[in-house]
C-alpha positions, 0 to 999 in steps of 0.5 A: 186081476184081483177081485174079491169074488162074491160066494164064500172064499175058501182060498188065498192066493198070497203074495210072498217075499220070495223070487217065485214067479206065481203067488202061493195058494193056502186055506182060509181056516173057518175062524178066520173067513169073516176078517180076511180080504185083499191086502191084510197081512196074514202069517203062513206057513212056507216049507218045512220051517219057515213062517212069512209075513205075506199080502193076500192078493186074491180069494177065491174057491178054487184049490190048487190042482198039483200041490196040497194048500196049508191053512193061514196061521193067523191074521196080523191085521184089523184091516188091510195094509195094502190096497188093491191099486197097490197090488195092481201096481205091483203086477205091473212093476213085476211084468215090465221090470221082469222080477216077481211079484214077491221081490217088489212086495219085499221092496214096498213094504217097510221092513217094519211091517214083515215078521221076523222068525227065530228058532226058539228051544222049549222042554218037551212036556213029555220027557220024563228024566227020570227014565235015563234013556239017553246018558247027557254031556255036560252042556246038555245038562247045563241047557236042560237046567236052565230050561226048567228056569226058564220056559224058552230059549232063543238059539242065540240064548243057548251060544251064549250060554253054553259059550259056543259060536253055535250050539246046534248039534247040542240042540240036534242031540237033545231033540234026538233024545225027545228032550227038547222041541224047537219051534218056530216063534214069530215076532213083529218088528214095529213097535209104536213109540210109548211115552209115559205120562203123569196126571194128579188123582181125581180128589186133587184136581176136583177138590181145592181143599183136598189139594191145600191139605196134600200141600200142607202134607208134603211141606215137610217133604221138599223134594215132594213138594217141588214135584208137585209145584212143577205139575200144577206150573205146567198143567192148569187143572183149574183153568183147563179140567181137561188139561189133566186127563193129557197129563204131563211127560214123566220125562218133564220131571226128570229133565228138570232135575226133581227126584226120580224116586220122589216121584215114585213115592208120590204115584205109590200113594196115589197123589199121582196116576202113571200111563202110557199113551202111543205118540207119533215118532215125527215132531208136529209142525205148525202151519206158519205160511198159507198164501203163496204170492206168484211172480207173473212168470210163475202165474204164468207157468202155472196157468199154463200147466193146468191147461196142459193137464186138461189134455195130458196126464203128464207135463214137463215143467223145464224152469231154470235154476233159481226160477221158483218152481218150489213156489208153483208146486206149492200151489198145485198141491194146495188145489189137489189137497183141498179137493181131498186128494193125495199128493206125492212129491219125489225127491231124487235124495235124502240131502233135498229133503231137509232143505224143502221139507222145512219150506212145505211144513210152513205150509202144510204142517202135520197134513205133510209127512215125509219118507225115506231110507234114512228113517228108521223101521218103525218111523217108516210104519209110522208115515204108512199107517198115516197114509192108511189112517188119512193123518197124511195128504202130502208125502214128501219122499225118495223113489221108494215112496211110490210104494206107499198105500195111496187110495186117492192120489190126484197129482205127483210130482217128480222134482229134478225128473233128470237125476239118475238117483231115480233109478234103482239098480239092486236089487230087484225091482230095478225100476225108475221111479220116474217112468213108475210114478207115472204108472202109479198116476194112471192107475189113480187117474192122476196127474204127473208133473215132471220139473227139471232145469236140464231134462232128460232127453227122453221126457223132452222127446216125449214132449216133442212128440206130444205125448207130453204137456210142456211148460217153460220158465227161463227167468230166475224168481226175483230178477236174480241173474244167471251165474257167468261161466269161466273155462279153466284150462288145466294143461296151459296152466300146467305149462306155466306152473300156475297149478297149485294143489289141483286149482287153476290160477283163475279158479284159486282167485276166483274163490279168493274174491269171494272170501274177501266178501265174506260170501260163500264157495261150492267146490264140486268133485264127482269121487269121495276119497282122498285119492282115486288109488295109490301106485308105486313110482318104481314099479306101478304096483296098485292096491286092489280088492280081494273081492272085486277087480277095482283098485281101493280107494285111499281114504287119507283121515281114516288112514286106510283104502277101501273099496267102494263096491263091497266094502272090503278095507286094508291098511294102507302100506309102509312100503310097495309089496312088490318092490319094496319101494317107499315110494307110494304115491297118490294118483287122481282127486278126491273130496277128501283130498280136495278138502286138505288142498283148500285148507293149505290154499286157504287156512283162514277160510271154514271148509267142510265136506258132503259126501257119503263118507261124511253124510252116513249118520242120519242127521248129517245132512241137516247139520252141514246145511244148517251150518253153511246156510247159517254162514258157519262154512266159506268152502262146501265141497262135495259130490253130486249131492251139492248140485241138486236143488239146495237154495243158499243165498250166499253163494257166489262162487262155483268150482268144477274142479275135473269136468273131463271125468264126467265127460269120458264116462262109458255110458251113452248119456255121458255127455247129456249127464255132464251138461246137466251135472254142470249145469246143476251145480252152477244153478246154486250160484247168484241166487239172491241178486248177486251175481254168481260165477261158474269155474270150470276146469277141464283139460279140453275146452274146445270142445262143443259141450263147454259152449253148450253149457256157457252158452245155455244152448240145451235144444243144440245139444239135445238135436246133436245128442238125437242124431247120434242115438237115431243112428246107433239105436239108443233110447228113446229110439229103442227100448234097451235091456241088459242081462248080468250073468255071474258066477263065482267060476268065470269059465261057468259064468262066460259059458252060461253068457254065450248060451244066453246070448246064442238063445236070446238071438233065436226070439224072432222080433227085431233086435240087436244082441251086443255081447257077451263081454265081461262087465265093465267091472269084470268081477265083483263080490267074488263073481265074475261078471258078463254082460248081454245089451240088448236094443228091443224095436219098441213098436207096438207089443213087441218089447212086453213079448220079447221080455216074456220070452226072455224070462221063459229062456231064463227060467228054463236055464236055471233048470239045467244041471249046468247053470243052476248056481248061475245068477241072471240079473235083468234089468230093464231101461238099465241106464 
């Protein structure tokens, strides 16, 4: 769809950031025909006053027929920052996700690599003041003298100086009169880091003569002189010549406390040179592990995947927790690598990657780089441009790293393939990283391994139905046990008044044990917060957003209620609003609640909490696992980022302190996720030969689930969950798409839903159409929402045309007067 044709090209079709359904034509200017080609980054000229950073997807010399082309303004790139197996990915991505095709541009490329513009205010080389057309205030005097000082001014600079929130109709005015002109300037957001080396000047470091009369030169110079000792202490110029080209860090100086201003008298007299080299943001790490040793049950896993990947592109690796799958994706990726392909290692969060990454960097050192939203801009530039340049053959990252420019990949691998983590909900492209990785893998001819100790039921029916290789491990690495599981039941200890604080007696003792072992805790609870929300006693008042139909959550350390869908904040009442009763209390539990309880239950005990709230600073993650794997902390508590893959030899002792939360959720994969969550969290307990137990409280621990779980019965559960999605059509029996309507009037959004509903029915393929009813949040950020769900037959062509039609229905109601400030959100597999 993207090929460079071979005649002279006179056009660019370009990819921009915006949601319009086609690329944009545009002139290739004659300067700039021999350096443009698909996927450089070019700036282009979009409306009347805004300028772009957009990819060329295609040259060619065809010009539009119902618009006239702009020229390119300029060329940002020596040579292409995106491939074309990107751009075919994209287009994938955009027809099956129904998005545009600039939407997943916006979402691929690092916000590092788009251009940013502002409105930038100059004087107008042909006014001439001295005319007097027009009489001038004040403050357009002021502007008009301070603009003969300085040649520009941003608009942010004029507010300031004018001490307005927005000095527009200033500008406005001065435009009007001929005085000024506002322009467009266009400023790129990487920057490479920059470090500021030191190096001595030739006659010193060739002349050993020299050198002894500079030092008895600066004998009378001590702070000079001491500068001087520190270089030739850190860099051998005689034994290594070529050590002084490099020189030294400026900063070594400084940090060793020698004089700043010493230093630069030495550079201004020459005795040293001053230069800036580019340095990598990313620490380089030493290659300390090159053979991975496999048990036979490892051996055995990975032998048998390499013979599934000779007839499947894809494999389900369905090890346990604590079976060493971490040691056969080693080995996999060495093979990949040494035949000169790339590999992708995906991660469902952030919290995995510090834990693995430091066990691959022992392995595959500066060839490894790593990839997520917690980088900043210009770090993410960084792994983008090592991909491009070759520096990186591993990429170790979250679902965004898909996007990132691979040109070789031989094989990916999608860790905890399960977690819901992988799926993108807003905005678009609301993809799943895992079904899209495997996309990505066939558009390379690679292979894709899926691993997982629970997996989803989708990839597990796919291996059922051969579409998929399947591979088993059911043993722990090093004859580790699989931990004992224990039912609490909350309402019986209830009745005895055994409930203390929110834990079981059993569970309060089981934790107890623990700690007089001096091993440690996980305490698992799926809501951050104090408290779920607080309610008045006498009249049932509740807290809710301004913004959203929630109650706000109470947050008991930073003594306020927030809601955690816009992030709306209040402070927390003396007494209720409605009635004026004092007697606010709180209802439900929290991580952060949870974490006061087990300090009243037990005050000698270390406890530290993980969950958004205390993981929002980018090394947060790192410092509490660095503190509980190093036996600093007996307590973790935490939510879901505590039952993925972290590997801790201490723990012993797992607590589920609410699993009917997880149970009764409103999603027919309620009970799947709760097996898995569960399931998860307990693998992190017995790890390292001693035995681990699994504390689950719940109120109903009759039911099938509890035995499920405790009795490691996953097929059982999977044939009764199937039975159940055959019958009512769910996937993967169906193919299932949900359209969000919204709107700031809830009549507008309601009447926009059912025309919707009545115009989708008419597509003539067999479907079913549920709704519309109000979302299961019925207004959110000030829109009221609705929800259409619909269950497409997903033989042969039929889901691709039912969405081809659904995004023409959508299209052309965005067109009708009536529904033109309706937003329509799709989102495809939306669960």
């Amino acid at each position: 769809m993207y090929e460079q044709e071979n005649q002279p090209a006179n056009f660019a079709d370009i990819i921009l950031p915006v949601p319009i359904p086609n690329m944009f034509t545009y002139e290739i200017p004659s300067d700039l025909m021999p350096s443009i080609g698909i996927g450089h980054r070019v700036i282009v000229q979009f409306g009347q006053k805004k300028v772009l950073t957009g990819i060329v997807g295609k040259v060619h010399q065809r010009p539009p027929q119902d618009y006239e082309t702009k020229p390119i303004l300029e060329i940002l790139d020596d040579h292409p920052v995106v491939n074309p197996l990107q751009i075919k990915f994209w287009s994938w991505m955009a027809e099956y996700y129904c998005c545009h095709l600039g939407e997943v541009m916006n979402a691929a490329l690092p916000s590092g690599l788009k251009l940013s513009s502002e409105s930038n205010v100059q004087l107008n080389p042909e006014y001439d003041p001295s005319l007097k057309n027009y009489p001038m205030d004040d403050r357009e005097i002021i502007l008009l003298e301070k603009l003969k000082e300085k040649s520009e001014l941003s608009y942010e600079d004029c507010n300031k100086l004018l001490g307005l929130k927005s000095a527009y109709t200033i500008i406005k005015s001065l435009v009007i009169k001929g005085a000024v002109l506002v322009y467009e300037q266009v400023k790129e957001k990487y920057s490479p880091k920059i470090e500021n080396r030191i190096r001595l000047s030739s006659p010193y470091c060739e002349d050993k003569k020299e050198l002894e009369a500079l030092f008895t030169l600066l004998s009378k110079r001590p702070k000079q002189e001491d500068i001087l000792l520190k270089y030739l202490q850190e860099v051998p110029i005689y034994k290594q010549p070529e050590a002084n080209e490099k020189g030294l860090r400026k900063q070594v100086f400084l940090e060793a406390g020698l004089s700043g201003s010493s230093l630069k008298t030495l550079i201004g007299k020459g005795v040293f040179e001053e230069f800036e080299i580019i340095v990598s943001r990313f620490e380089q790490q030493p290659v300390t592990q090159t053979e991975i040793i496999l048990s036979d049950g490892q051996q055995e896993a990975f032998d048998s995947i390499k013979s599934q990947f000779e007839s499947k592109q894809t494999t389900l690796l369905h090890g346990i927790t604590g079976s060493g799958k971490t040691e056969i994706y080693i080995k996999l990726i060495q093979e990949v690598m040494e035949s000169g392909s790339q590999v992708l290692l995906l991660l469902p969060e952030i919290a995995l990657t510090t834990q693995i990454v430091e066990r691959l960097q022992k392995v595959f050192g500066s060839e490894m780089g790593v990839f997520h939203s917690r980088y900043s801009d210009n770090e993410r530039v960084e792994v983008w441009q090592g991909i491009l340049s070759g520096k990186y053959s591993l990429v170790v990252g979250v679902r965004s790293s898909i996007f990132l420019p691979f040109d070789s990949l031989g094989l990916i691998i999608v860790d905890e393939e399960h977690e819901s983590s992988y799926k993108q909900f807003d905005p678009a492209p609301r993809f799943q990283a895992r079904d899209a990785a495997i996309m990505l893998a066939w558009l390379h001819q690679a292979k894709t391994l899926l691993g997982s100790a629970t997996p989803s039921f989708e990839s597990y029916y796919n291996c059922r139905t051969d579409k998929y290789g399947y591979t088993s491990l059911f043993q722990r690495f090093g004859g580790a046990e699989l931990p004992t599981y224990h039912i609490a039941d909350l309402l019986a200890d209830r009745k005895k008044n055994l409930l203390k604080l929110d834990f079981s007696r059993l569970l309060r003792e089981k934790i107890q044990e623990a700690l007089n072992r001096q091993e440690q805790v996980l305490i698992f609870q799926n809501r951050r917060g104090y408290s779920p929300f607080i309610s008045c006693e006498e009249c049932g008042w509740t807290p809710e957003c301004e913004h959203c139909d929630v109650s706000l959550t109470y947050h008991q350390y930073s003594e306020e209620m927030r809601c955690h869908y816009c992030g709306f904040k209040d402070k927390v009442p003396k007494a209720c609003p409605a009635c004026g009763s004092n007697k606010l209390n709180t209802v439900g539990v929290g991580t952060e609640r949870l974490e006061e309880s087990l300090s009243l239950l037990f005050p000698e005990a270390r406890i530290a909490r993980m969950d958004l709230d205390t993981t929002k600073s980018k090394y947060a993650y790192q410092r509490i696992f660095e503190e509980f794997s190093g036996g600093n902390v007996d307590i973790l508590v935490g939510t879901q980022m505590i039952t993925k893959g972290l590997d801790f030899g201490n723990v012993t002792v797992v607590g589920i302190v609410d699993a009917d939360r997880m149970l009764y959720f409103p999603d027919f994969r309620a009970t799947e996720r709760t097996y898995q969550q569960i399931t998860q969290v307990a693998g992190r307990a017995g790890r390292r030969g001693k035995k681990g137990e699994v504390i689950i409280q719940t109120r109903k621990p009759d039911l099938p689930i509890f035995t499920q779980i405790t009795g490691h019965l996953f097929h059982e559960l999977y044939l009764q969950e199937m039975g159940e999605r055959k019958r009512f059509f769910y996937p993967p029996f169906v193919k299932t798409i949900k359209v969000t309507v919204k709107h700031k009037d809830g009549r507008v959004s309601e009447r926009a839903a059912r025309h919707l509903s009545n115009l989708i029915k008419d597509i003539s393929l067999k479907k079913i159409v549920l709704g519309p009813e109000k979302g299961l949040i019925a207004k959110l950020r000030n829109q009221y929402i609705y929800e259409i769900y619909i269950k497409v037959d997903r033989t042969g062509n039929i889901p691709a045309i039912f969405k081809s039609e659904l995004q023409k229905i959508i299209f052309n109601l965005g067109t009708n007067k009536d529904f033109r400030s309706v937003r329509f959100v799709v989102d495809v597999d939306p669960y």
